[in-house]
Structure formats: structure tokens, C-alpha cells
Backbone bond lengths (Angstrom), bond angles and torsions (degrees), N, CA, C in turn:
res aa  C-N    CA-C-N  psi(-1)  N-CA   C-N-CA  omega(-1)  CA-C   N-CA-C  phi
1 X - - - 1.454 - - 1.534 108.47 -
2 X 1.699 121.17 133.57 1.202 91.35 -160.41 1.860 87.83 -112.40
3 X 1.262 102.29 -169.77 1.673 100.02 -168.50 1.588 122.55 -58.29
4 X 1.287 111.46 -22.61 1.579 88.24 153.86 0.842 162.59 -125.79
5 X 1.374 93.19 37.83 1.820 133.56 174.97 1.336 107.66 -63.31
6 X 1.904 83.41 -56.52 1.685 99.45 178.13 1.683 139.75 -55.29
7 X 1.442 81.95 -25.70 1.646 111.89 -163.90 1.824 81.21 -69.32
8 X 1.494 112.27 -68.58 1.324 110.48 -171.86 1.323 133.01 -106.08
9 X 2.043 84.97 50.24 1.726 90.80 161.74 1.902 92.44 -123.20
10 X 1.263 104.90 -19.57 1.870 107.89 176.64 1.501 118.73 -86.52
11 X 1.662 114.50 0.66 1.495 126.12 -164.03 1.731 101.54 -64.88
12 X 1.267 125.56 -21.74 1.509 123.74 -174.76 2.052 86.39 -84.74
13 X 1.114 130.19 -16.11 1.543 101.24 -163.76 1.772 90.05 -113.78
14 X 1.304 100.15 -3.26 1.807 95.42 -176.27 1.533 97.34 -67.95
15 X 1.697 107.36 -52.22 1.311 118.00 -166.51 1.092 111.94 -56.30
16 X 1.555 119.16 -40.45 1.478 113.39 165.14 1.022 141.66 -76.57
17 X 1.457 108.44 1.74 1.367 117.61 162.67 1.633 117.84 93.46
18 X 1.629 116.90 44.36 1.055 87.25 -137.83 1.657 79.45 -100.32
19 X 1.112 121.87 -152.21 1.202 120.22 -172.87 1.591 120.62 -113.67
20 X 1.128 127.03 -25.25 1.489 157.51 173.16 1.693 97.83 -63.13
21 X 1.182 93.22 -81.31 1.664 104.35 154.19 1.565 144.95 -8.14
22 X 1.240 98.94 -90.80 1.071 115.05 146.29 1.441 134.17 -45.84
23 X 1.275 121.32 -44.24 1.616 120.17 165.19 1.491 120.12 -50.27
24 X 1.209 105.33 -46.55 1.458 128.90 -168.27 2.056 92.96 -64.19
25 X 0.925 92.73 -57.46 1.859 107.29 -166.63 1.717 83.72 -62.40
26 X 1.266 130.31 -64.38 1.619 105.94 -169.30 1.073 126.40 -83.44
27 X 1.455 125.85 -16.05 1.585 134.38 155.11 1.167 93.31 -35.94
28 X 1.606 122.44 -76.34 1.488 120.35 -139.44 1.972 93.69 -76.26
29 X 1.170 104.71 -26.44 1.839 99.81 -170.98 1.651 101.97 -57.40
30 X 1.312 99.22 -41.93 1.725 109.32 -175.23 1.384 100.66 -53.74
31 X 1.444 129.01 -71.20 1.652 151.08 -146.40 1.527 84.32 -63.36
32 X 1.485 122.66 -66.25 1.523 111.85 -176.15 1.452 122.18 -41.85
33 X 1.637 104.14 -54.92 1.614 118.97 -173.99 1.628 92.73 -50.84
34 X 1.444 125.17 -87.71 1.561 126.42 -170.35 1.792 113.02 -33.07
35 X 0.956 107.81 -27.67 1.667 107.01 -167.71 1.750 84.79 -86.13
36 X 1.384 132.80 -44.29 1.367 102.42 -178.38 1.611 111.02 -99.73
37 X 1.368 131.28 20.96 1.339 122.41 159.08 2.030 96.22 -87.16
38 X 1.345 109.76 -24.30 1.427 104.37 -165.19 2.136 112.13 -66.09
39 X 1.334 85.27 -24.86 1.302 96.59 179.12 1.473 112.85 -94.28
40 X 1.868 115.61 2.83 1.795 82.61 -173.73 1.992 60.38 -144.54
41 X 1.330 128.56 88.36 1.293 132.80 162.92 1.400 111.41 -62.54
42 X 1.114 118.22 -30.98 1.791 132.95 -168.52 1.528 104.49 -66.87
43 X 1.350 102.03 -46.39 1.363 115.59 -140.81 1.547 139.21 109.52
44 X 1.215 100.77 -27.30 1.699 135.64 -171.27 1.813 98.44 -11.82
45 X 0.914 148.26 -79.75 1.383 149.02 114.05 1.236 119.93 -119.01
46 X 1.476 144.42 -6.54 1.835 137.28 -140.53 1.998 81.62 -73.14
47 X 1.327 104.66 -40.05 1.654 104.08 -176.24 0.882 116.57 -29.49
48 X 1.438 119.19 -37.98 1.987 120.76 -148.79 1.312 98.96 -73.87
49 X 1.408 104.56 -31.57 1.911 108.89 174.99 1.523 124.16 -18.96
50 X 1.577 97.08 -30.04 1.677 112.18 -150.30 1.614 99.25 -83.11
51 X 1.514 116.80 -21.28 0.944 127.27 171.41 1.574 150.83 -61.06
52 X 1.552 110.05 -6.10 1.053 125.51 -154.73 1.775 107.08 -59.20
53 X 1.322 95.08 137.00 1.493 89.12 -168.35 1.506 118.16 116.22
54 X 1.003 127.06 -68.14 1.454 150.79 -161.07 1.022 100.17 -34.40
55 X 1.803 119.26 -80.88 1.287 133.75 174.66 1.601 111.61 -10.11
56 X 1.196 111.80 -72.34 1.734 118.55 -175.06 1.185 92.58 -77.78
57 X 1.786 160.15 -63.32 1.441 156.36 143.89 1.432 100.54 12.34
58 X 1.226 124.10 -85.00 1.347 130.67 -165.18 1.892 119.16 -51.96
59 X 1.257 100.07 -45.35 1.471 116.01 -178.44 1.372 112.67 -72.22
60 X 1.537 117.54 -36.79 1.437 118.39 167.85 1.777 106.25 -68.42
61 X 1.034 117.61 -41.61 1.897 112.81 170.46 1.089 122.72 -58.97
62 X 1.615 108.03 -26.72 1.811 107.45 -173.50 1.398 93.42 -81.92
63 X 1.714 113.50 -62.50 1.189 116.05 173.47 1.841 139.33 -14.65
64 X 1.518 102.38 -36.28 1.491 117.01 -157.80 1.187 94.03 -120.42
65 X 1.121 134.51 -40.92 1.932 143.13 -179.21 1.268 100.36 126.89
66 X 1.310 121.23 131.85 1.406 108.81 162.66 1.827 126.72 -52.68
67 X 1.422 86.05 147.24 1.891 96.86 -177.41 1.583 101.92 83.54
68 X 1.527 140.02 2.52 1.122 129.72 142.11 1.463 127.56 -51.25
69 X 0.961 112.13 -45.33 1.633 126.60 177.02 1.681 99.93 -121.62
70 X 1.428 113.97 145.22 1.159 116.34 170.36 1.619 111.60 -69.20
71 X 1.503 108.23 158.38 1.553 98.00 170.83 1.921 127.07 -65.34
72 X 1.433 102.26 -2.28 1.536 104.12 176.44 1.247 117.49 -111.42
73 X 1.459 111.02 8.38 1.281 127.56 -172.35 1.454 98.34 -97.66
74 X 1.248 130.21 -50.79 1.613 152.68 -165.93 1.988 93.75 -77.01
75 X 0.992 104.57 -49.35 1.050 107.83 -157.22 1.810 105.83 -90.14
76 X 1.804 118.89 -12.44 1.351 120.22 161.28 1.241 103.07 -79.03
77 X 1.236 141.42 -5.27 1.795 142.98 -156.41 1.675 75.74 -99.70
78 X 1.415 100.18 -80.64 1.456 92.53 -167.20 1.407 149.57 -38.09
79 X 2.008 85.89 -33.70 1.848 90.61 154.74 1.830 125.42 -64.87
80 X 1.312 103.99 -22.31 1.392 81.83 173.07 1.459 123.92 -111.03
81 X 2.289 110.70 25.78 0.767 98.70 154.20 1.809 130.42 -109.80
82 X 1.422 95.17 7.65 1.476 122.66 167.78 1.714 101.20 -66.74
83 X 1.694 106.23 -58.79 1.595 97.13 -177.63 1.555 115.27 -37.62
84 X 1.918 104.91 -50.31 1.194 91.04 -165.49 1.399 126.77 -71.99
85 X 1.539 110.20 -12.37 1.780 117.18 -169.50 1.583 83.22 -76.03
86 X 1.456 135.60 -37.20 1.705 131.29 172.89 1.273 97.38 -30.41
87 X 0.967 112.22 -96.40 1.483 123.77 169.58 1.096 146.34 13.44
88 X 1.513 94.66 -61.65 1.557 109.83 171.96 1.287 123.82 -100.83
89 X 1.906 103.28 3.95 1.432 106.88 167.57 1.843 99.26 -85.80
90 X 1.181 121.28 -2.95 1.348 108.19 -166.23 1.466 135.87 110.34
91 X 1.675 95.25 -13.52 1.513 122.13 -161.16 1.737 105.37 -79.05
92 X 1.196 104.41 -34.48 1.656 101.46 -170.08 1.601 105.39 -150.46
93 X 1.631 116.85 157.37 1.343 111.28 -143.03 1.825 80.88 -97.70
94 X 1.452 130.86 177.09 0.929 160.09 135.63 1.882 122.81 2.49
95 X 1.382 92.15 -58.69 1.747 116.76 172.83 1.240 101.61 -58.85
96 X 1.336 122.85 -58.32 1.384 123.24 -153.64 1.803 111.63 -86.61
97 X 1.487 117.15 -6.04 1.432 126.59 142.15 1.584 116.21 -64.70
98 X 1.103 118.08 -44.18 1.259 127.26 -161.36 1.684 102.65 -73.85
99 X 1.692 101.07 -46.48 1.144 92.73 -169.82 1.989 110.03 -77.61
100 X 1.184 119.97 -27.05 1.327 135.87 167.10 1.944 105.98 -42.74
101 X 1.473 94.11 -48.44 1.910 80.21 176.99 1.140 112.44 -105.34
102 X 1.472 133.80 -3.24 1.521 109.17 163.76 1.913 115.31 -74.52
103 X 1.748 97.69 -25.56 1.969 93.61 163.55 1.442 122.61 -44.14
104 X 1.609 90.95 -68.14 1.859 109.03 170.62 1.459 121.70 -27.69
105 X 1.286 114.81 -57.91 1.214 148.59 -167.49 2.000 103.31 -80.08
106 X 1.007 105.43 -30.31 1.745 108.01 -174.65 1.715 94.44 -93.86
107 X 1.382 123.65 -12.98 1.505 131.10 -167.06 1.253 99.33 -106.36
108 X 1.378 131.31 -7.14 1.335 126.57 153.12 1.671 97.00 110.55
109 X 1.130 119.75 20.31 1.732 126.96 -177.25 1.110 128.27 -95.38
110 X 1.169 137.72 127.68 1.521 142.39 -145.25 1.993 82.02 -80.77
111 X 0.895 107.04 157.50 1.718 120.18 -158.68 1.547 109.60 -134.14
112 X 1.894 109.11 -34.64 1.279 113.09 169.36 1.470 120.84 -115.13
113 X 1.422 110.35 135.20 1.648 106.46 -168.64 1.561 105.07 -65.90
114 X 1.336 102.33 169.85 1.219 121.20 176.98 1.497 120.23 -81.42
115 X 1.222 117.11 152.81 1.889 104.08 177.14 1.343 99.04 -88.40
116 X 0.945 109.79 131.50 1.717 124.52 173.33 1.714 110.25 -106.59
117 X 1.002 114.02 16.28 1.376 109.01 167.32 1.839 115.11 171.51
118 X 1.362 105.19 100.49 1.748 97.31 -173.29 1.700 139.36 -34.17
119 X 1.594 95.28 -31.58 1.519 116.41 -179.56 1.669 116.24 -80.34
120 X 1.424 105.10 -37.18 1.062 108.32 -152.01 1.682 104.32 -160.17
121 X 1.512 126.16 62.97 1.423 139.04 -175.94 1.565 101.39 -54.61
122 X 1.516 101.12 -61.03 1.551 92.52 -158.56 1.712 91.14 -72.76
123 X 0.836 121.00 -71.62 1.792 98.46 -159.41 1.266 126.92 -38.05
124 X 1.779 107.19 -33.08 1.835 109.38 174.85 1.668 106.94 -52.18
125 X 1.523 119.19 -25.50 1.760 130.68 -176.73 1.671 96.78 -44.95
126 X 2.059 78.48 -70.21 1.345 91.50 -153.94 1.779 104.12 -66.50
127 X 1.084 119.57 -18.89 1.966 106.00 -173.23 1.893 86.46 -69.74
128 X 1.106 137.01 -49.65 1.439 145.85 -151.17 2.218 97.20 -68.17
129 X 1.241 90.73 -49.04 1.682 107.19 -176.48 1.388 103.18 -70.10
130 X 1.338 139.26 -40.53 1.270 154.25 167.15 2.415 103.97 -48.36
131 X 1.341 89.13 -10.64 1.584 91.07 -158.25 1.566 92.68 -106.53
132 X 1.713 121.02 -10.48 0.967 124.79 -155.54 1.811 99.14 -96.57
133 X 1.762 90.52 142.12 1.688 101.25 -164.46 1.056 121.39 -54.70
134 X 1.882 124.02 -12.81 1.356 134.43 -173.68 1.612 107.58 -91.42
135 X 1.500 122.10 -14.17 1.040 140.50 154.27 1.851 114.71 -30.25
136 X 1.213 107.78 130.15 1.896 109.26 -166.89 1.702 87.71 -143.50
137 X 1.234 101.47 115.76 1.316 130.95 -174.25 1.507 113.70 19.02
138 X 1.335 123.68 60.48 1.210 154.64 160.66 1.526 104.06 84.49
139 X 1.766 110.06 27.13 1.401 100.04 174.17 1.880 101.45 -100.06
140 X 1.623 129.04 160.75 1.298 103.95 -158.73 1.757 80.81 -106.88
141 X 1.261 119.87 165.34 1.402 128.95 -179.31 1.394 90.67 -113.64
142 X 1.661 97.91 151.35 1.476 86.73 167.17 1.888 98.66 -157.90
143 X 1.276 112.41 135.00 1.627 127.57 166.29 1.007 104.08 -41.71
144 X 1.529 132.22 103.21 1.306 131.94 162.82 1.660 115.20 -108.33
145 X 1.590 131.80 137.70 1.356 97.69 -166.98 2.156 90.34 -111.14
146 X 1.291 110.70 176.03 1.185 136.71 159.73 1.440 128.74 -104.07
147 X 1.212 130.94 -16.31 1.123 107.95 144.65 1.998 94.99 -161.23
148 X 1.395 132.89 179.59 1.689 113.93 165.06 1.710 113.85 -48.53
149 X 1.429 101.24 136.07 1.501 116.67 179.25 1.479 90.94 79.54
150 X 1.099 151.05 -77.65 1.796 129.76 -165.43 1.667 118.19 -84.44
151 X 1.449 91.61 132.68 1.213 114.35 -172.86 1.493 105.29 -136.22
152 X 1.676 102.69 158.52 1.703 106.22 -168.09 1.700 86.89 -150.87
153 X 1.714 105.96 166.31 1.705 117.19 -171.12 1.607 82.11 -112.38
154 X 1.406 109.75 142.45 1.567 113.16 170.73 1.658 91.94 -155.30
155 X 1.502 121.74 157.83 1.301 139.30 144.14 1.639 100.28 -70.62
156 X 1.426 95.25 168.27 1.803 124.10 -175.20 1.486 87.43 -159.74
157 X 1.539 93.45 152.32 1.644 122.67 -177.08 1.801 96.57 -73.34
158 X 1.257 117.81 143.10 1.101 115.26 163.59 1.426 123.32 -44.91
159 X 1.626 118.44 -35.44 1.442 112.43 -160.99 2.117 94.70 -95.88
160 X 1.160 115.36 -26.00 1.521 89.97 138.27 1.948 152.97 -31.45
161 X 1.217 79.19 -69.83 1.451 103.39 177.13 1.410 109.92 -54.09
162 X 1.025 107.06 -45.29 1.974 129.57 169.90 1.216 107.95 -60.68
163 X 1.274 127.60 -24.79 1.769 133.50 172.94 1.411 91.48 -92.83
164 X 1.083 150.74 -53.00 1.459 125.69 -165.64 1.948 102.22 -79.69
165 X 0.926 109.11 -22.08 1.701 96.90 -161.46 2.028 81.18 -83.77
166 X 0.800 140.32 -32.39 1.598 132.21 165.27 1.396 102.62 -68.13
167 X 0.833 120.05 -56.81 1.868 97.64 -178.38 1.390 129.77 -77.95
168 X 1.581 105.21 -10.73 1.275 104.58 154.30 1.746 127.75 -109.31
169 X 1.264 112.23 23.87 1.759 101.49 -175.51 1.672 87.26 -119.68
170 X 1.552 93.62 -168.11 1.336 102.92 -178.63 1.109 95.32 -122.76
171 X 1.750 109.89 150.99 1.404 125.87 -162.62 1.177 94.65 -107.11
172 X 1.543 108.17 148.53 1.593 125.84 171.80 1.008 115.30 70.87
């Protein structure tokens, strides 16, 4: 069973906190994290992997003020709005969005972004994502994965990115 089978066959005892549970879920979060800082010590990029999420995470926090949303709250939105920009690069099928936000979403995680600006949502993203440290000379990077456990850093066209932050925020 690989980790996120597991993740969402133990999600009723995580929530409860249980302890068995929980060990298992941060043992293995740790063992993953160290095995890919062990391979990119430099930094070189394989690290940024660790990030998935953030990109849209971060921009919804700047966006809202910090301490509006918790940082795992912002940053579960963002994984499933990274899945979906996956997605629409081609990288991963349909299911594996779906199944990414009904987890999120069963873990108690806000699933739809926030509007960060009435006139103009997606661009307030992208000026905020443009601010973000993975950002390379004002192009925005972003964690996209290929299938559970692999993940890769790619740019997207703005008018992409502008299709997922509308299909995933809430309007008005």
C-alpha cells in the first residue's frame, strides 16, 4: 500500500488523533522529506518538490492577511489547486484531482480558494504568485505532480493559471 492509500484508509483515526496513526503518517512524512533533501543537499532544485501547494498556499495568505487561513489550510487548497493546473498541463488524469480533493476535503480543508480581489481574482493570484520565492525572474514555478509520490517544477502560461484559479475559487 503505498502512502496514499494509507493516508486515506487511516484519515478517520488521523482526525482523531489517534496515536498509532499519527506516528505512522509523520515517521513516514519525515523518511520521505529526508530521502529527498538527502538527494538535493545543495538545493539544486529536486527540493522544491517538497513544496507542492505553496505557490497557490502562499498567495491565498498574502492575499487574505496572514492568520486568516491557517498555513495548512491555504496550503491544502493549493494542493488541489496545483493538482488541477497538473491536469491541465496533461500530467495527471481527472481521478487523481478528484481523488486529491475529496482527501483534502474529508481532512477538514477548505478545497475552494478564496477571492482575493472582486475585479480581478486571477491576476491579484498571479501579481501575489509572481512574489513567490520559487518565482525566477518574474516567471512563477509551480509543483506539479505526475502521478502520487512524483512530482516535477514547471512554468504555465498565465492564461492557464487564470483557468484554474476560476475553476477553483469562489466567485463574487
Amino acid at each position: 500500500m503505498d502512502f496514499l492509500d494509507r493516508i486515506e484508509a487511516s484519515l478517520p483515526d488521523l482526525i482523531a488523533r489517534k496515536p498509532q496513526a499519527l506516528g505512522y503518517a509523520v515517521r513516514r512524512s519525515c523518511e520521505i522529506k529526508a530521502s529527498v533533501v538527502g538527494l538535493d543537499e545543495r538545493e539544486a532544485g529536486l527540493r522544491a518538490i517538497l513544496n507542492f501547494g505553496h505557490t497557490f498556499g502562499h498567495a491565498i495568505e498574502a492575499g487574505l492577511g496572514y492568520g486568516q487561513w491557517l498555513h495548512g489550510e491555504a496550503v491544502g487548497c493549493g494542493m488541489v489547486m496545483a493538482a488541477t493546473l497538473s491536469h491541465r498541463l496533461g500530467r495527471i488524469d481527472m481521478a487523481l484531482v478528484d481523488r486529491l480533493r475529496s482527501l483534502a476535503q474529508a481532512a477538514g480543508l477548505p478545497v475552494t480558494g478564496p477571492q482575493l480581489d472582486a475585479l480581478d481574482n486571477a491576476g491579484r493570484y498571479l501579481d501575489l504568485m509572481r512574489l513567490d520565492k520559487k518565482a525566477e525572474a518574474g516567471e512563477i514555478r509551480f509543483v506539479v505532480i505526475d502521478a502520487p509520490g512524483r512530482a516535477a517544477v514547471c512554468g504555465a502560461t498565465d492564461a492557464m493559471v487564470r483557468e484554474v484559479i476560476d475553476a477553483c475559487c469562489h466567485q463574487g
